[in-house]
N, C-alpha and C positions, 0 to 999 in steps of 0.2 A: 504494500500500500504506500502510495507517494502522498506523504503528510506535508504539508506547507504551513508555518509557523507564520500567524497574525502578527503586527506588530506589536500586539497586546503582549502577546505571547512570549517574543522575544523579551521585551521589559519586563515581565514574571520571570523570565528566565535569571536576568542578569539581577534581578531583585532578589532571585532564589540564592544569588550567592552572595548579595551585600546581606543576606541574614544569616549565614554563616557568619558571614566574617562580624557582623556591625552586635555578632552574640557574642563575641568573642573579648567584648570589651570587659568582662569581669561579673562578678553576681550583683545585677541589678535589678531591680524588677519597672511590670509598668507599671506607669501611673494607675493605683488603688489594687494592684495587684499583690500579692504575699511575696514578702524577698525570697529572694534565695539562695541557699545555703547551701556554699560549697562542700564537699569534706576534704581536707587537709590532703589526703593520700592521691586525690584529685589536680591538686595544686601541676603537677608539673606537666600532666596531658591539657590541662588545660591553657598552659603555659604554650604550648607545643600550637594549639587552634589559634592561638593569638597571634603568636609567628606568624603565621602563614597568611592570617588578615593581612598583619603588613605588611610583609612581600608583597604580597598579591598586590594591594592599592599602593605600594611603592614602585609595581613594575621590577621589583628581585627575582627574577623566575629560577634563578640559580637556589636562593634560598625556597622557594614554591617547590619546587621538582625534589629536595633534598629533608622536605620535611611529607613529603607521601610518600606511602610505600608504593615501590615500583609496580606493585598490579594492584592498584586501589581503582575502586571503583564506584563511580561518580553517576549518580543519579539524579536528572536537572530535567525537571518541564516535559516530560513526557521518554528522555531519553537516555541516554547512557553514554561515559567512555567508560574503556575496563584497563587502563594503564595510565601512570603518571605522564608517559611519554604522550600518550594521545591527548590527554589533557590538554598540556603543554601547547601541541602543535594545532591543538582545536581550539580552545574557548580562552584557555587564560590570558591572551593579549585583552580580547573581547573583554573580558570579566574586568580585569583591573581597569582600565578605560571605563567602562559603567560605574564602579566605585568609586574613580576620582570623583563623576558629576553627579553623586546621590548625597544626601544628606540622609544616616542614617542612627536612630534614635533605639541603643540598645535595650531590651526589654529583658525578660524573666529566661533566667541560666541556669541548667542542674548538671551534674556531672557525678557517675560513679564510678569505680575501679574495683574490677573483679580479677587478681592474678594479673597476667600479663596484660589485658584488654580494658579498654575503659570508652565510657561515650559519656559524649558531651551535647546538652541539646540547647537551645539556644532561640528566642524569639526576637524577630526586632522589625520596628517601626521604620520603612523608607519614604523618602522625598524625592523624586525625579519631577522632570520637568519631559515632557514630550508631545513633541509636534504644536512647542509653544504653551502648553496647558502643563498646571500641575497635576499629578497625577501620586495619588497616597495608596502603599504598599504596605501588608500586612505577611509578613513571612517566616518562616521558619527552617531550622536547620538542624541536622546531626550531624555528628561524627564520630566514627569507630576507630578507636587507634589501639594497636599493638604496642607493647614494650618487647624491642631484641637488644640486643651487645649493641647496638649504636644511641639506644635512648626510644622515643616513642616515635611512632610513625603514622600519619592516617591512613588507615585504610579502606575505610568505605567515608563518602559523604552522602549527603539525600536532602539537597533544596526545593524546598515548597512554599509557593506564593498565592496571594490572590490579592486582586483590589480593595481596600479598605472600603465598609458598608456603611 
């Protein structure tokens, strides 16, 4: 089936990942929402999602590529890559480009650590502007990371957006 992405769509897309990244900013929560509380054994994967925020919106792809594991795989707007490499050579110019021009307002963050794997989930509030108009993003994000002999690595992420109601 030959799918063609709205331009709604593509903006969900790239919203899907200013809410990874824009959850990444620490345990916040929203406005009249219940905080949220890290736990300590958390701290360093968590550590790890924030890196790769700012890579990302810094355009580091050296740093982006070095903190996914090499077959992570990426779930965004209906679609998939299944390697950091493909990532890399697909979307992440795109992505970080879309983050510079978003204004995004971090929301409510949980993260737990089971053994070597730990996820971190992440809500947040985006601002774009498109096709002239402002346009309010409601998004969300995980991510699954491994601890090996190098420290912690992502390996699945999974962004999801929709327009704010």
């Amino acid at each position: 089936m030959n799918k063609s992405r709205s331009p709604f769509g593509l903006v969900a897309g790239f919203v899907a990942l200013i809410f990874l990244f824009a959850g990444c900013a620490g345990p916040t929560a929203r406005p009249g929402g219940p905080e949220a509380t890290l736990p300590e054994n958390a701290d360093a994967a968590v550590a790890v999602v924030d890196r790769f925020q700012a890579a990302l919106i810094a355009g580091d792809f050296g740093t982006v590529g070095a903190l996914l594991d090499p077959e992570v795989v990426i779930l965004e707007s209906g679609g998939a890559e299944y390697s950091a490499a493909e990532y890399l050579a697909a979307h992440a110019k795109s992505d970080a480009e879309f983050l510079q021009s978003a204004q995004v307002e971090p929301g409510r963050r949980t993260a737990r650590v089971s053994r070597d794997l730990a996820w971190v989930a992440s809500l947040t509030e985006i601002e774009i502007e498109h096709e002239g108009e402002p346009v309010e993003i409601d998004g969300a994000e995980s991510m699954i990371l491994r601890q090996g002999p190098s420290g912690w690595k992502i390996v699945h992420i999974h962004w999801s957006s929709h327009a704010r109601r």
